[in-house]
VOMARKOL-490521 format. One record per residue (C-alpha): residue in three letters; x, z, y. Coordinates in steps of 0.5 Angstrom, whole numbers, plus 2048, in hexadecimal, padded with zeros to 3 digits. Each point is the difference from the previous one (the first is absolute). Layout:
N
AlaXZY...
! end
This chain:
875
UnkA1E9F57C3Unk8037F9803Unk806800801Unk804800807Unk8017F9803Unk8077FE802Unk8017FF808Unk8047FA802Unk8047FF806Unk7FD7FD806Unk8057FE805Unk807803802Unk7FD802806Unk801807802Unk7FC805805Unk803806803Unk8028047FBUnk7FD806803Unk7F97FF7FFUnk7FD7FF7FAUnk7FB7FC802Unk7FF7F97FEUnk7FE7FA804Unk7FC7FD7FAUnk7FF8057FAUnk7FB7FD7F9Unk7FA8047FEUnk7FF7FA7F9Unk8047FA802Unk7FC800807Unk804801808Unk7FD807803Unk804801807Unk804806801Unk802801807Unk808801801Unk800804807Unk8087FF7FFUnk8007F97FFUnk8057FD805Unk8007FA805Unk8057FD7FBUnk7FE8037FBUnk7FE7FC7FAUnk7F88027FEUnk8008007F9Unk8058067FBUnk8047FD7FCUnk7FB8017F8Unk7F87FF801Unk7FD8027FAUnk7FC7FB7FCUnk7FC8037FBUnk7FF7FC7FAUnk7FA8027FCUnk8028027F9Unk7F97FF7FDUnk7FD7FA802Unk7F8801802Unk7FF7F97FEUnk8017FB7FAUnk8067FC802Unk8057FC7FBUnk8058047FFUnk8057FA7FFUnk7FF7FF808Unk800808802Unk8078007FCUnk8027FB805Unk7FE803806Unk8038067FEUnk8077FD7FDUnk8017FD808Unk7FE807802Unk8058037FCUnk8057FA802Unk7FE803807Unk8028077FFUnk8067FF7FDUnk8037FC805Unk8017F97FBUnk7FD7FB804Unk8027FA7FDUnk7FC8017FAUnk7FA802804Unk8007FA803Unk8017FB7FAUnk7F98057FEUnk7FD7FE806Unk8027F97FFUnk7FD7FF7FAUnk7F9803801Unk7FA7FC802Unk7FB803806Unk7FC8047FCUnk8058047FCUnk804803805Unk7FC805805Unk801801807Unk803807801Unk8067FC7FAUnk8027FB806Unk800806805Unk8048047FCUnk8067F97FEUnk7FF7FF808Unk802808801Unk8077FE7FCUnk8017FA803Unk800804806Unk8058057FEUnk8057FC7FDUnk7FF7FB806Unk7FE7FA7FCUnk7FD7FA804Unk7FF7FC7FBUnk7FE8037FBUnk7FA802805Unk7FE7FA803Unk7FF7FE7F9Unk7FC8057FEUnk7FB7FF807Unk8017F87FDUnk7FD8027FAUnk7FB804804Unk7FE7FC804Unk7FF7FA7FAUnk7FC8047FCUnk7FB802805Unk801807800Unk7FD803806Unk804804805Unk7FC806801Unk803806804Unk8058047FBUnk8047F97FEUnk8007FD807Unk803807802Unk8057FE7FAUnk8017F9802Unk801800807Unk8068087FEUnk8037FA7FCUnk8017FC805Unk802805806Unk8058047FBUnk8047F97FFUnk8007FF807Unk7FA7F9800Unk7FB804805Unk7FD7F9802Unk7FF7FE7F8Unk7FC807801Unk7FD7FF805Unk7FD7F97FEUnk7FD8057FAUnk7FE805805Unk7FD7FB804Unk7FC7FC7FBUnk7FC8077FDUnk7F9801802Unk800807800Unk806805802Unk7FF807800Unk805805805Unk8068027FBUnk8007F8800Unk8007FF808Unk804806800Unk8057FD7FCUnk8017F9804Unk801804806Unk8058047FEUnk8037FA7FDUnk8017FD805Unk802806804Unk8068017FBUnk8037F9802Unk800801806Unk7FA7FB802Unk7FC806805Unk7FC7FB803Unk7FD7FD7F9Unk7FF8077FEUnk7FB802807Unk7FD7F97FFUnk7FD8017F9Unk7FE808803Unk7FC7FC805Unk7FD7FC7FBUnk7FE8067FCUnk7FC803806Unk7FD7FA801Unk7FE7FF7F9Unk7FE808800Unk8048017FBUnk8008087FFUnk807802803Unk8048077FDUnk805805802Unk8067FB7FDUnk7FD7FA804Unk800804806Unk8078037FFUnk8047F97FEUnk7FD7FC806Unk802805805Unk8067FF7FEUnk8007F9800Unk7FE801808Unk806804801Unk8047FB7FCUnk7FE7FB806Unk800805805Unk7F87FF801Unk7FF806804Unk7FA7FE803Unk7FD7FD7F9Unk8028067FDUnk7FC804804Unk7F97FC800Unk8028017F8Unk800808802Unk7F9800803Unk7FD7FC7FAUnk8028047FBUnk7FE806804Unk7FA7FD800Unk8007FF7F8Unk801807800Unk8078007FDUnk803804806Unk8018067FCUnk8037FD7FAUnk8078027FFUnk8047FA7FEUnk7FB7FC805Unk804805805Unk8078007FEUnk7FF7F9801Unk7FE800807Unk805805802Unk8057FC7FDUnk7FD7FB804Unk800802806Unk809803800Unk8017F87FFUnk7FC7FE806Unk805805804Unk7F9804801Unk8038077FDUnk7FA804804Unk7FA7FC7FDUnk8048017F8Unk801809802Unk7F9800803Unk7FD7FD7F9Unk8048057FCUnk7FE806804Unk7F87FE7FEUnk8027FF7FAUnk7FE8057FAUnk8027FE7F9Unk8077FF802Unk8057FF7FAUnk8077FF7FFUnk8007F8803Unk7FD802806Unk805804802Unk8067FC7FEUnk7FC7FB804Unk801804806Unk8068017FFUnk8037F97FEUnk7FC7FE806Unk803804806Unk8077FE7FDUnk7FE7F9800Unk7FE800807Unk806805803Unk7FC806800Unk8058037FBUnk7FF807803Unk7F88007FFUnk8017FE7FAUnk8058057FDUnk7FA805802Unk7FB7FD7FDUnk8058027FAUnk802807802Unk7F8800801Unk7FF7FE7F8Unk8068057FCUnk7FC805806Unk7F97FF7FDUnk8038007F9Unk7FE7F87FFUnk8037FD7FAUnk8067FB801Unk8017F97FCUnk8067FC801Unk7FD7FC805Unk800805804Unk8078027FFUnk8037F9802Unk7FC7FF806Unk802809804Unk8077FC7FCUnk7FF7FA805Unk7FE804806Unk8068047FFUnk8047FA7FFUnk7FD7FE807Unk801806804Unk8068037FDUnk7FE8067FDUnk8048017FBUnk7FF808800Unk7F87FD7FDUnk8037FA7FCUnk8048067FCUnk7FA805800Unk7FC7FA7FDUnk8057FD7FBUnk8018087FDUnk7F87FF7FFUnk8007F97FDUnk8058037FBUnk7FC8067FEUnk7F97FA800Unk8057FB7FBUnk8017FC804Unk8077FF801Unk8007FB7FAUnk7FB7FA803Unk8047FB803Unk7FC7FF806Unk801807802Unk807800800Unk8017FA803Unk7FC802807Unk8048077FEUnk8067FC801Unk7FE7FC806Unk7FE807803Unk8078047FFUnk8047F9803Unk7FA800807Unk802806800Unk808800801Unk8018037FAUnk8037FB7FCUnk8038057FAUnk7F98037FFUnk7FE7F87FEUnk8077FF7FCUnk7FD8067FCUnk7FA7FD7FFUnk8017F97FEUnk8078037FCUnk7FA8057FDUnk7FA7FA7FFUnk8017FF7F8Unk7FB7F8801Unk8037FB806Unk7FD7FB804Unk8027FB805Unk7FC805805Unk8048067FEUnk8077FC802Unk7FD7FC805Unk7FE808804Unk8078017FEUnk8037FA803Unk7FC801806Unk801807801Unk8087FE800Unk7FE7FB805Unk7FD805805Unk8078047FFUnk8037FA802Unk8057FF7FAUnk7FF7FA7FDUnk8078017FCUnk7FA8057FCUnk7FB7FA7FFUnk8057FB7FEUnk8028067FBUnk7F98007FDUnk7FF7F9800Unk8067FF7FBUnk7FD8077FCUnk7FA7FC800Unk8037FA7FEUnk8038047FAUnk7FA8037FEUnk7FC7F9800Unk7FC801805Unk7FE7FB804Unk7FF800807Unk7F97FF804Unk8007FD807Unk7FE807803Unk8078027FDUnk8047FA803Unk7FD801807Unk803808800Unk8067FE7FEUnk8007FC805Unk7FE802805Unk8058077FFUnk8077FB800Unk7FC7FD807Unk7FF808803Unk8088027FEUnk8037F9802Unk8037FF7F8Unk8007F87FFUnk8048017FAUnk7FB8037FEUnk7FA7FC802Unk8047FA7FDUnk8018037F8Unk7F8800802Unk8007F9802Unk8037FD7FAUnk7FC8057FBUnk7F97FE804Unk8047F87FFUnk8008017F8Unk7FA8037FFUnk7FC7FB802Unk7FD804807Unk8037FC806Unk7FA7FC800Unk7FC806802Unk7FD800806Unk801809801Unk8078007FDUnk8027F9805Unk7FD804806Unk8058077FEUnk8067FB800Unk7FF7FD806Unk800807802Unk8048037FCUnk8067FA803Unk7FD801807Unk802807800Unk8077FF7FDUnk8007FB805Unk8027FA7FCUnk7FA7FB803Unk8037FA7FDUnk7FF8027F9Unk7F9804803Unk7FF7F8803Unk8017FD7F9Unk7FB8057FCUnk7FB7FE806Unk8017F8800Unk7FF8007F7Unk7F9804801Unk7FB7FB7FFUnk7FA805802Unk803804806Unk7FA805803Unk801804806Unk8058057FFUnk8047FB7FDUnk8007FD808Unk800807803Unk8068017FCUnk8057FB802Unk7FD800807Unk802808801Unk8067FE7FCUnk8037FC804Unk7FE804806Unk8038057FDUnk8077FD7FEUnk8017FD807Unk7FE7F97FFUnk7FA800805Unk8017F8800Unk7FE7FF7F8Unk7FA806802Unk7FC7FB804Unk8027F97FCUnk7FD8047FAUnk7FA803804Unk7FE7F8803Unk8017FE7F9Unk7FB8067FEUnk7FB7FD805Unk7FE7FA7FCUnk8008047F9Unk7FB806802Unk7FE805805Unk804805803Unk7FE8087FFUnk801806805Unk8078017FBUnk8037F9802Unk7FF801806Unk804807801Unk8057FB7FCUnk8017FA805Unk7FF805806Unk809803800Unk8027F97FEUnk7FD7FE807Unk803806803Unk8077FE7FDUnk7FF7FA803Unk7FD803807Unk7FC7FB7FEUnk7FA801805Unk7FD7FA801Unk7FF8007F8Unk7FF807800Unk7FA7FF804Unk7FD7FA7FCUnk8008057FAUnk7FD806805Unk7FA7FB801Unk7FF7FE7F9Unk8008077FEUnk7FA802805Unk7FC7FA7FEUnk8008027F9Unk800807801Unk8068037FEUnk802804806Unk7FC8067FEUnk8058017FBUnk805805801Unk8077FD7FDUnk7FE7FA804Unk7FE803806Unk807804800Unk8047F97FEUnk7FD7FE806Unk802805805Unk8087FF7FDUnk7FF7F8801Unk7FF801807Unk805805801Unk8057FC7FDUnk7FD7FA804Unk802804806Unk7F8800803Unk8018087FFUnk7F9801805Unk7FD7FC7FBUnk8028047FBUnk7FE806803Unk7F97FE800Unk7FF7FE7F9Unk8038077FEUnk7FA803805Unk7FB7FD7FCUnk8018027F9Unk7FB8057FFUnk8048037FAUnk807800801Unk8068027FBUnk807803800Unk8027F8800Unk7FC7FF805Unk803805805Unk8077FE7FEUnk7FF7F9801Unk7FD801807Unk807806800Unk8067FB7FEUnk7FC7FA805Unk801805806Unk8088017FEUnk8017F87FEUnk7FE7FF807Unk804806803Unk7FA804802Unk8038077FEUnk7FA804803Unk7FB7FC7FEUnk8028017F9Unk801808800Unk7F9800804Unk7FD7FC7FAUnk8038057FBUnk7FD807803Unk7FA7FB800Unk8017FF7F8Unk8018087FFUnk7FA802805Unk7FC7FB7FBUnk8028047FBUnk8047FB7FCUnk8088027FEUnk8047FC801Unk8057FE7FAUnk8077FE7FFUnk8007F8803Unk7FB803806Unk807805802Unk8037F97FFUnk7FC7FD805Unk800806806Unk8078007FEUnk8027F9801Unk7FB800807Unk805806803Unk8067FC7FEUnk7FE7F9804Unk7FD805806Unk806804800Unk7FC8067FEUnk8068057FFUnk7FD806800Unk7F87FE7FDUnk8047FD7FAUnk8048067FDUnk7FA804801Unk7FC7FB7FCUnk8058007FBUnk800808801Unk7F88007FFUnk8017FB7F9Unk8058057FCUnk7FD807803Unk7F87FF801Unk7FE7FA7FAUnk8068027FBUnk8027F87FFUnk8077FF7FFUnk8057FB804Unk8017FA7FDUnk8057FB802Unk7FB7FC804Unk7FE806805Unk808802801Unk8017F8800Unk7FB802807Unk804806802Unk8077FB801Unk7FD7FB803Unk7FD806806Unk805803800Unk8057F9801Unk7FB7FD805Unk801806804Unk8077FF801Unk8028067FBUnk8047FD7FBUnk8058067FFUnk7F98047FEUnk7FE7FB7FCUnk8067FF7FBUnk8008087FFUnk7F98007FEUnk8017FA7FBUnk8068047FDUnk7FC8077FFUnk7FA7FB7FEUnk7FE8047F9Unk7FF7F97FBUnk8057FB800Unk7FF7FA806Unk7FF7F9800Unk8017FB803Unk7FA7FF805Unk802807803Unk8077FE801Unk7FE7F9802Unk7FB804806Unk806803802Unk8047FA800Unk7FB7FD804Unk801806805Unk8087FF801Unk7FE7F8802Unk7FB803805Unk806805804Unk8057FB7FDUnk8048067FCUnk8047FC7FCUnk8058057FDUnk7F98037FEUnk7FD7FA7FEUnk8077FE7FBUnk7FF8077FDUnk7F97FF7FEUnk8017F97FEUnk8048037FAUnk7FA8047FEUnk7FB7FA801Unk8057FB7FDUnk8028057F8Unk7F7800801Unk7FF7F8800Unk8067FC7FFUnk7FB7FA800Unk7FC802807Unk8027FA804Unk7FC803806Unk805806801Unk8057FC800Unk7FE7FB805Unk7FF807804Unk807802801Unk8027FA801Unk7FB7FF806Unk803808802Unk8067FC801Unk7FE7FB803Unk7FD803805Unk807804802Unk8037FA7FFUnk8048027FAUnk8017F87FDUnk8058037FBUnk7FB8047FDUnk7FA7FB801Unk8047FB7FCUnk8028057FBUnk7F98027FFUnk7FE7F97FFUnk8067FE7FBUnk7FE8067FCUnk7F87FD800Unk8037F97FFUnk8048037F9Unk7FA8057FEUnk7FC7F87FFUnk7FB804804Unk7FB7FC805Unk7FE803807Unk7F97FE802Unk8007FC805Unk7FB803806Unk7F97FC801Unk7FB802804Unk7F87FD801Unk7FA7FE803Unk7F97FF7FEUnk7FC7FA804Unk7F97FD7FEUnk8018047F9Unk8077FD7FEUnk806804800Unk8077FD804Unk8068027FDUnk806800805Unk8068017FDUnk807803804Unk8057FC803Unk7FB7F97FCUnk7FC7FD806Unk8017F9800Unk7FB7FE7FAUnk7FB803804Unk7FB7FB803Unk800804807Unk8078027FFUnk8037FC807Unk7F9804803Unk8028077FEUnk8077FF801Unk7FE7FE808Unk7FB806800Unk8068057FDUnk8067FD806Unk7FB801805Unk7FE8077FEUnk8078017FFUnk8027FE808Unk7FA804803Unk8028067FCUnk8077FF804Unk7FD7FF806Unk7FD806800Unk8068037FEUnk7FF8017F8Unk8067FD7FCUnk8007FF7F8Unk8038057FCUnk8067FD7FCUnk8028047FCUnk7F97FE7FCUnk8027F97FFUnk8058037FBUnk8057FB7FFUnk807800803Unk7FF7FA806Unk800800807Unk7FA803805Unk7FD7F7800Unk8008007F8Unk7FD8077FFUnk7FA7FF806Unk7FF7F87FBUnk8008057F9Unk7FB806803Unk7FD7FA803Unk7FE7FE7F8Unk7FD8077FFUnk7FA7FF7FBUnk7FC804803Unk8027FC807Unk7FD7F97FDUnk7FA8037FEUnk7FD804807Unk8037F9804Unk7FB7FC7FAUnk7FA806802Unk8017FF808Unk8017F97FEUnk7F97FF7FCUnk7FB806800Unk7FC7FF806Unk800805806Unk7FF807800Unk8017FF7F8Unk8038067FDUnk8077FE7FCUnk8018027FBUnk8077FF7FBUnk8038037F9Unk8078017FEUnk8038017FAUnk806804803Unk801806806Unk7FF7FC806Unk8077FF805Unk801804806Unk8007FA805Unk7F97FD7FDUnk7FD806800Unk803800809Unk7FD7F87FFUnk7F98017FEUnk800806805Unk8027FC805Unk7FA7FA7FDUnk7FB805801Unk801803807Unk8017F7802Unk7FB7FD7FDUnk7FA806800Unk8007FF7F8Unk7FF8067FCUnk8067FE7FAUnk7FF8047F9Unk8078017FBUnk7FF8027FBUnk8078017FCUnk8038047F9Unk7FF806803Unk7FA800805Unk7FD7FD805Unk8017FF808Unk7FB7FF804Unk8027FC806Unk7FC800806Unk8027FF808Unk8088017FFUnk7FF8067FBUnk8008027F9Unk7FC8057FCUnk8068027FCUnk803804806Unk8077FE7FEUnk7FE8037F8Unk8027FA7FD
! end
């Protein structure tokens, strides 16, 4: 009996491990097609040895000299020993070697990834005429797509005159692996076009270049040709097409594939399940599972990891758990990628021990497995624990990827820690990563978030390739620290740079409304509607809050209207835009609207009902929202919601109540709450309160400038310079600066800033000194006399009426009336709490010129209109 043959390797690539099928299997060295109904999009095609059977005993005379060559090679070839084969090859001539010989040194030089030495073989190939016939064009254009030259393989492809379908195949799923999805259906059009009999595997890897590409509509017409072709019952053409449809978000088109399909396996399942996470029907997905272990259907780990991510997704813990006891029975519990989305499932889940435990228990680590860690941590909001095992990976020579850096970052961003995000800064510097588009972008918001955007601006500015996250996030940072100036000059360098997108302009939007900025807000809400962003929720609701803080709260009103689906920022912007403006009423009425919507409102939403009751002098209305907080949605008062009750309680006059209520407060109060009463002692000039509370506020912040500034004008208000002058020597050794009162005004798109007590700069100074004489005169005349007692200084009644003359806000109306055309709404800004005989001004300027005056200072708005404000005295 002849003796077995030996078997060479062909390739190292693998098919799914599952299935005994090859793609190409050998009946006497010749290619027989075994279809792989496993084979995966990016999958390779070939297992990793195809057997070439080497006759034992030659049906014909050869000279056994030559024959010995040809088996020294193959043997060279099955021991992996490349460089004799080649030196044998290089010293044969054409018609000693056979083909299946050069196939087999072409194998080798495949899976040692030898470039050179196979483009010397295909040299000598080609120079000894050999024809490429089918099996070593297969070989050839392996070689070249396996050491990374597709185009060389191409131009082998291309050049042959006949190509059966496992060599088209081949080419498109090639083509499919590095990403080149058009090349891929380019050549399957080709093959129909030249009636190339397509299989199921052609079928199976093009409809997952149309998903790749989200060709829906292509993918579909593919659907019916293969319907047509008969192949609507094949199991892998199937599960193809339902994989397909979850990635062209068409859920119900995959489900009713599955429901007609009868020879379902395991991939049709993990399909199903897979495809409804992936598109947030995590729920359907779960039960597709249920309906598996029901039925009694085998698992594989694919399965397992995709009910995992369902779990993760929709924080079923109870699941998770029940599936990982499962995995543990399957021995699954020992692959790395199994333990890994068990890891990630635990930390989505809240269960930050569990993880610990599974990534203390995993005997082999990757970067994914610390990465899942870290980013477990980063949503517990402690980057202490990141940095912990950044330095335990450091320790254990493992290096860190971007996704890695990115979470860490982004866990000291969450928790304020710039400390910590700098120990990453200088880590990112020393492993060469801070060109690196991705960690730059968490840096700058890592910075950002810190507030240092000084340093987020330095990263930024040494970027040489920035996108458009890296615009959004300086944009948004700048908003955001209070910096809306440098917000708008980075959004107009933006401009020359690229296109904005929906996000830059939820980004752009506050710094406008920081500004009151409403010309320039404007221009924005047109370019946003021309390009189709106001569709966009965050920008829709960054919309309403710019025209809020604009003072345009009709406007606002409107837009709030008009969205078709609103969220609780929504409704809590629209709410704390109606207590800005002093309608306590309208907020109230606004927040009963949000509850009958069904929406529940959160802790910042009582903050805004809170607030709006508190500048209406809504008494009663407030503590029972404050009632309804604790009682009926259990949210525990923080320092914001009692900072709220002081200043209801101090604005209503009852500063006794209030200092109780500070006093029985059950965690410690800062210096806001102390600083609301303050404020409330200044409005009933309750000095021997206000000193009391000074105390407190001053052991808080010692460095406040503003609460210094506060008592002293209490004093100077009373007339008690002694005290005044006390206070300001004490500011004076302190080395602390007061920040001087500016107000202003948008005309034609350019902001005006006026400055107190520091007109004479100004181009139309002697035009708005004369116009402020002349108002000050008609006031008198109509028997309103200036309010001293606010030009807090020490002088007689003639200095006193000059310096509240020289109020900011003043020289900004005076400009308004001076400059903006008739029946013009006047609108001003200004960075401190507007004085109590400007606020008399600008009422008697509406009643005298029939102007409406907008004021919007640090706590509120007035709205002046016919001698009245909207504030009502609440101010």
């Amino acid at each position: 009996m002849a003796k077995a043959a030996p078997n060479l390797c062909f390739s190292p690539l693998t098919l799914n491990q599952n299935r005994k099928e090859n793609f190409f299997s050998s009946q006497n060295g010749c290619f027989i097609h075994k279809p792989s109904l496993k084979t995966t999009f990016f999958s390779p095609i070939f297992r990793s040895c195809i057997p070439i059977r080497i006759s034992a005993t030659p049906t014909r005379t050869i000279d056994h000299q030559v024959t010995d060559y040809n088996a020294k090679i193959l043997h060279f070839c099955q021991l992996g020993e490349l460089e004799n084969a080649m030196e044998l090859v290089c010293m044969r001539q054409k018609s000693e070697l056979e083909t299946k010989t050069y196939s087999s040194v072409l194998q080798l030089c495949a899976g040692l990834k030898s470039l050179t030495d196979g483009k010397k073989v295909h040299s000598i190939i080609k120079s000894n005429s050999v024809g490429v016939d089918e099996s070593l064009g297969l070989k050839l254009v392996s070689f070249y797509a396996t050491c990374g030259d597709l185009k060389e393989g191409r131009r082998v492809f291309d050049t042959m005159e006949k190509k059966n379908v496992y060599l088209w195949n081949f080419m498109v799923s090639e083509y499919a692996k590095i990403g080149d999805f058009k090349e891929s259906i380019c050549l399957f059009k080709i093959m129909v076009e030249k009636g190339i009999e397509v299989n199921s595997y052609t079928f199976s890897c093009v409809l997952k270049c149309f998903a790749a590409l989200g060709s829906l509509k292509e993918g579909e017409c593919v659907h019916g040709y293969l319907l047509k072709l008969g192949f609507g019952s094949c199991n892998s053409v199937v599960n193809s097409l339902i994989a397909f449809y979850f990635k062209g978000k068409r859920p119900e088109s995959a489900s009713e594939l599955f429901d007609k399909l009868c020879d379902r396996d395991v991939i049709s399942w993990n399909s199903m399940i897979s495809g409804y996470v992936s598109n947030g029907l995590t729920e359907r997905g779960l039960g597709i599972y249920k309906q598996m272990m029901y039925l009694g259907i085998d698992v594989d780990l694919a399965t397992i990891i995709s009910v995992l991510v369902g779990c993760a997704n929709s924080g079923t813990l109870s699941l998770g758990k029940a599936v990982h006891s499962l995995a543990i029975k399957s021995s699954f519990e020992r692959r790395i990628n199994f333990s890994n989305t068990l890891l990630d499932m635990y930390s989505k889940c809240g269960d930050l021990d569990g993880a610990l435990r599974v990534f203390e228990k995993m005997g082999e680590r990757n970067v994914v497995s610390w990465t899942s860690m870290i980013a477990g941590y980063t949503r517990d909001g402690w980057s202490d624990g990141a940095i912990i095992l950044l330095q335990q990976m450091e320790k254990e020579g493992v290096k860190l990827d971007v996704v890695a850096i990115t979470s860490i970052l982004h866990a000291c961003a969450r928790s304020g820690s710039l400390d910590n995000g700098k120990d990453v800064h200088d880590y990112i510097k020393a492993n060469n990563m801070a060109s690196n588009l991705f960690v730059c972008n968490a840096l700058m918001d890592m910075y950002a978030k810190c507030g240092s955007m000084e340093v987020a601006n330095s990263v930024f500015s040494t970027m040489v390739v920035k996108d458009i996250i890296s615009w959004n996030t300086m944009i948004g940072g700048y908003s955001k620290n209070c910096l809306p100036n440098e917000a708008l000059k980075t959004f107009a360098a933006m401009l020359k740079e690229l296109k904005p997108d929906s996000r830059t302009m939820a980004c752009i939007l506050p710094a406008c409304a920081s500004l009151s900025a409403l010309e320039r807000g404007k221009e924005i809400h047109g370019y946003l509607l021309r390009n189709g962003y106001s569709s966009d929720r965050h920008v829709a609701n960054a919309l309403v809050d710019l025209y809020v803080k604009c003072g345009v709260l009709g406007l606002a009103r409107l837009l709030f209207d008009m969205i078709p689906s609103k969220d609780l920022v929504s409704w809590t912007v629209m709410i704390a835009g109606y207590g800005m403006h002093g309608y306590g009423n309208e907020a109230i009425a606004t927040f009963n609207e949000m509850r009958d919507e069904g929406i529940e409102p959160d802790e910042v939403s009582f903050i805004s009902i809170l607030y709006a009751c508190s500048h209406s002098g809504l008494l009663e209305q407030g503590w029972r929202f404050f009632y309804i907080m604790k009682n009926d949605f259990n949210i525990e008062p923080k320092l914001e919601h009692y900072a709220c009750m002081v200043d209801l309680l101090s604005r209503t006059g009852n500063l006794s109540k209030a200092y109780k209520f500070i006093e029985t407060l059950p965690i410690a109060p800062d210096a806001t709450i102390w600083g609301a009463l303050l404020c409330g002692c200044r409005i009933y000039h309750d000095i021997e309160l206000a000193e009391k509370v000074a105390e407190r506020v001053f052991e808080l912040e010692p460095e406040n400038t503003g609460y210094y500034v506060l008592l002293a004008n209490i004093y100077a208000e009373a007339e008690k310079w002694e005290e005044v002058k006390r206070m300001r020597e004490k500011i004076g050794k302190k080395g602390l600066r007061k920040n001087p009162g500016c107000s202003w005004i948008e005309i034609k798109g350019k902001v005006n800033l006026f400055v107190s007590g520091n007109n004479s700069s100004h181009p139309h100074s002697k035009n708005i000194e004369s116009l402020l004489k002349k108002m000050r005169r008609k006031m008198k005349e109509e028997g309103y006399f200036p309010k001293a007692k606010y030009a807090l200084i020490n002088a007689d009644e003639m200095q006193k009426e000059m310096a509240l003359c020289g109020h900011s806000e003043k020289l900004a109306m005076a400009f308004g009336l001076l400059t903006l055309p008739p029946r013009k709404t006047i609108r001003v800004t200004k960075n401190l709490r507007v004085c109590g005989d400007c606020h008399e001004m600008a009422k008697f300027m509406s009643k005298e010129t029939r102007r409406e005056i907008v004021l919007r200072d640090s706590n509120r708005f007035h709205h002046f209109k016919d001698g009245y404000c909207s504030c009502r005295g609440f101010w």
